[in-house]
C-alpha atoms as an extended CHARMM CRD file, in Angstrom:
* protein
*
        87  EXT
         1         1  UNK       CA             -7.4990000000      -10.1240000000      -11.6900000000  PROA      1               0.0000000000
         2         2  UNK       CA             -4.9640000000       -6.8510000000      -11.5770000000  PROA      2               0.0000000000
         3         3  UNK       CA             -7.0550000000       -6.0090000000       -8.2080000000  PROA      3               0.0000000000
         4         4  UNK       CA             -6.3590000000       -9.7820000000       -6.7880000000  PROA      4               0.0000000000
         5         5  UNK       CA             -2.8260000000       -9.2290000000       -7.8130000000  PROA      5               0.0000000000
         6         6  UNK       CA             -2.3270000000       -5.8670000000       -5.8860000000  PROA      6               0.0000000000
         7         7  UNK       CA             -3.8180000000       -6.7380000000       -2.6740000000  PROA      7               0.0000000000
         8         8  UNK       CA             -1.2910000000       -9.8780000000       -2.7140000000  PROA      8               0.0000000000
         9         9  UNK       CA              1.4200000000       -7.6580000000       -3.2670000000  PROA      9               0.0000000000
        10        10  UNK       CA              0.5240000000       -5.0980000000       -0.5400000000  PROA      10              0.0000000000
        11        11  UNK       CA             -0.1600000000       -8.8240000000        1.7100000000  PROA      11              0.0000000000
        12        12  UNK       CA              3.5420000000       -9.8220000000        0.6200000000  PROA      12              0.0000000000
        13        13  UNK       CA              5.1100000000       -6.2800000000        1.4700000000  PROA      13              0.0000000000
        14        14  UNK       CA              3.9520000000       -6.0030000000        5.0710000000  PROA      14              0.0000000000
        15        15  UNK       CA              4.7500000000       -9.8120000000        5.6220000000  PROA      15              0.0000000000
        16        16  UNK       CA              8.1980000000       -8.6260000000        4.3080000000  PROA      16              0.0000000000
        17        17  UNK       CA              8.7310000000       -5.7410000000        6.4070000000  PROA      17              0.0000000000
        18        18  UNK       CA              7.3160000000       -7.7340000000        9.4190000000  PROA      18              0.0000000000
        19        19  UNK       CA              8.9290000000      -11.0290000000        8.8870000000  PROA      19              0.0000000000
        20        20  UNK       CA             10.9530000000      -12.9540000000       11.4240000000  PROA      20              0.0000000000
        21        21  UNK       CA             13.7690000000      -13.5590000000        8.8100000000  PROA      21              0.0000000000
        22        22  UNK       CA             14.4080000000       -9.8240000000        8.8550000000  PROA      22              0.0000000000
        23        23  UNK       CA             14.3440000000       -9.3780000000       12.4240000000  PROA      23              0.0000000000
        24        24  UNK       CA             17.2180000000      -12.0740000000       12.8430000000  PROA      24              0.0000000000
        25        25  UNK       CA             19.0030000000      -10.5050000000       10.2260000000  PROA      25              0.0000000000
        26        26  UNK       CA             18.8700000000       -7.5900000000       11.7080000000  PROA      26              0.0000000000
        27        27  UNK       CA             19.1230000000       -7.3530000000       15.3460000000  PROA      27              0.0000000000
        28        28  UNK       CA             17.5490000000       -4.4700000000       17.1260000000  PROA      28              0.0000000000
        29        29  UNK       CA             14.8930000000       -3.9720000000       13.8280000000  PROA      29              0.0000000000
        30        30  UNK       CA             11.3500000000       -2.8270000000       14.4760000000  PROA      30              0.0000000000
        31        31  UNK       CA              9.0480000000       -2.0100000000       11.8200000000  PROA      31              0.0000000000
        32        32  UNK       CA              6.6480000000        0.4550000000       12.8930000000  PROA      32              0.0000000000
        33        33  UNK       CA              4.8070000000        0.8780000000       10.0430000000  PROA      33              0.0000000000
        34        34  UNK       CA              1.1360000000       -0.5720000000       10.0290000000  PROA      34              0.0000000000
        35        35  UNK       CA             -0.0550000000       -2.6860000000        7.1370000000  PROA      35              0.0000000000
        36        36  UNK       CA             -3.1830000000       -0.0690000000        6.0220000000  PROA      36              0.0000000000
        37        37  UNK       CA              0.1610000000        2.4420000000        5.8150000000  PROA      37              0.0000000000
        38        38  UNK       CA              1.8680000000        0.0430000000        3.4390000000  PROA      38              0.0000000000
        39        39  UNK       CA             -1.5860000000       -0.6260000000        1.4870000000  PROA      39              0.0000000000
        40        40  UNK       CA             -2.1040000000        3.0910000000        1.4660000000  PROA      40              0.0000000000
        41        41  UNK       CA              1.3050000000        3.6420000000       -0.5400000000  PROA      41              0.0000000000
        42        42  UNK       CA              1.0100000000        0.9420000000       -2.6130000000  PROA      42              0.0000000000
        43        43  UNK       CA             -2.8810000000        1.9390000000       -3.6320000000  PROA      43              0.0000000000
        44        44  UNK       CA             -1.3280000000        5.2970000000       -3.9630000000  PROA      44              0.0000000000
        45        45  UNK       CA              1.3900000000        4.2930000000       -6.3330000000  PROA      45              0.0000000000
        46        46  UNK       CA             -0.7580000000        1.9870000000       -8.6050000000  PROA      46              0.0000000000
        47        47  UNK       CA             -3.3920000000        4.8370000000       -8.7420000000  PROA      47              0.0000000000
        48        48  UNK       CA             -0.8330000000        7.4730000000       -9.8670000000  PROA      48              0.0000000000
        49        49  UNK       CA              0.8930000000        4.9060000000      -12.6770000000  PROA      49              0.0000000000
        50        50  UNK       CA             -2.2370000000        3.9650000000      -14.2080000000  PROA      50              0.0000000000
        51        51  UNK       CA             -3.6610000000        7.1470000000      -14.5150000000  PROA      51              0.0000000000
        52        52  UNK       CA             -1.0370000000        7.6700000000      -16.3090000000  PROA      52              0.0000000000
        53        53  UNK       CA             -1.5360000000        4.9610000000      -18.4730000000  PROA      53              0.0000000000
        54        54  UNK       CA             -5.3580000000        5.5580000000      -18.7190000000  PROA      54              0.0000000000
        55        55  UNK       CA             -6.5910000000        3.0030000000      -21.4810000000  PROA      55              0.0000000000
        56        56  UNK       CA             -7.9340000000       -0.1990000000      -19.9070000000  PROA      56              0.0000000000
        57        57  UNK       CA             -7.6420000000        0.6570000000      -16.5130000000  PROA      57              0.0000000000
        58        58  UNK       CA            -10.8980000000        2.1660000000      -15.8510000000  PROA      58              0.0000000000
        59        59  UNK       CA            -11.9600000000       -0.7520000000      -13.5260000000  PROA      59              0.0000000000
        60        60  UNK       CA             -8.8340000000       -0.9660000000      -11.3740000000  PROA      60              0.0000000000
        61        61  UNK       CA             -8.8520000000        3.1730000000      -10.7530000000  PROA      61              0.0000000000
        62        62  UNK       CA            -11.7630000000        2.7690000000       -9.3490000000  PROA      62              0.0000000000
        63        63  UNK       CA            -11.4970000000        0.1740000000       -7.3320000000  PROA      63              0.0000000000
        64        64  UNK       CA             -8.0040000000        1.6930000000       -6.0310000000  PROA      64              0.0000000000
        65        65  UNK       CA             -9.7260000000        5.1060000000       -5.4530000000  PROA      65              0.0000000000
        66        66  UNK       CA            -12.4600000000        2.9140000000       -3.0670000000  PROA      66              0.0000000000
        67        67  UNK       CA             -9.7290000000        1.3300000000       -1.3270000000  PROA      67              0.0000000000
        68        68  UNK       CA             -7.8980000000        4.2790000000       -0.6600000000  PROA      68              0.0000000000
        69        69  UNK       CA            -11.3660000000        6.3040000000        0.6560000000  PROA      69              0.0000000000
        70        70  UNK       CA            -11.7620000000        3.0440000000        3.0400000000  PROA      70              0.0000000000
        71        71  UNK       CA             -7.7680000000        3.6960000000        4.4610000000  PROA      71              0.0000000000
        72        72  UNK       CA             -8.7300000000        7.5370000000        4.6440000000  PROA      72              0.0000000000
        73        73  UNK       CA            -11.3270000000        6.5700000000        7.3770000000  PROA      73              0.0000000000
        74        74  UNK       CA             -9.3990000000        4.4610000000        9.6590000000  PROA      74              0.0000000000
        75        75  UNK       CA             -7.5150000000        5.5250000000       12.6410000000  PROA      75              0.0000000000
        76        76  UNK       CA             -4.6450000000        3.4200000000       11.7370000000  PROA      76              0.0000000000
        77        77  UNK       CA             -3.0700000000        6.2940000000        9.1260000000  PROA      77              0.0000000000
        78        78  UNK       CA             -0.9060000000        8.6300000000       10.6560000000  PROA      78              0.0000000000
        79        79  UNK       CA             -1.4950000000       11.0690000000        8.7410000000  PROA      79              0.0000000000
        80        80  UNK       CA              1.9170000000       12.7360000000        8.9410000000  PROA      80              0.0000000000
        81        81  UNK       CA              3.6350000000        9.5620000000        7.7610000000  PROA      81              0.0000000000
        82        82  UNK       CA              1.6300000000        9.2230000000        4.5000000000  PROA      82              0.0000000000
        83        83  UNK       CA             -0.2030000000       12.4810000000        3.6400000000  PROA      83              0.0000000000
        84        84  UNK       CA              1.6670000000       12.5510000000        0.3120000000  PROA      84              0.0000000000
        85        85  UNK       CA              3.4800000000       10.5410000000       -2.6300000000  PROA      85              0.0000000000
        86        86  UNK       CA              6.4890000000       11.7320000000       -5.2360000000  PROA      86              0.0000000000
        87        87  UNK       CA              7.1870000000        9.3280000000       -7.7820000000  PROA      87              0.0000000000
C-alpha cells in the first residue's frame, strides 16, 4: 500500500514538473530533469525518513533500497545532478 502510494507520488511529481499548465504559465520553462531523477530523490527521501522512523517500515526500506539499486543502473542518472541528499 505505502509502496503503491510512493510510486504515484513520484508519477504525480514529474507530471507536475512536465505539465503543459506550467509551461503556459511560464513562458520560456524547460524542465530538464528526467523522471528516474525525480524517482531517485523521492526514493531517496522516503528511505532516509523512515529509517529514521524504523518500526513498521521494514517492508517499504526494502523495497525503496531495490528501487533505488534499479535507478543506480540506468544511464538516465546524471550522476552529478543527484549523487547526494541533505534533508
Amino acid at each position: 500500500m505505502i509502496n503503491k502510494t510512493i510510486a504515484k507520488l513520484v508519477d504525480l511529481a514529474y507530471l507536475l514538473l512536465v505539465s503543459k499548465a506550467r509551461k503556459l504559465n511560464y513562458p520560456g520553462y524547460q524542465c530538464d530533469v528526467k523522471k528516474p531523477e525525480v524517482a531517485w530523490l523521492a526514493f531517496t527521501a522516503f528511505q532516509k525518513v523512515l529509517r529514521a522512523k524504523q518500526s513498521g517500515y521494514g517492508d517499504v526500506l526494502a523495497w525503496l533500497e531495490m528501487e533505488i539499486g534499479k535507478l543506480a543502473l540506468t544511464k538516465e542518472i546524471r550522476k552529478g545532478r543527484v549523487s547526494s541528499l541533505h534533508l
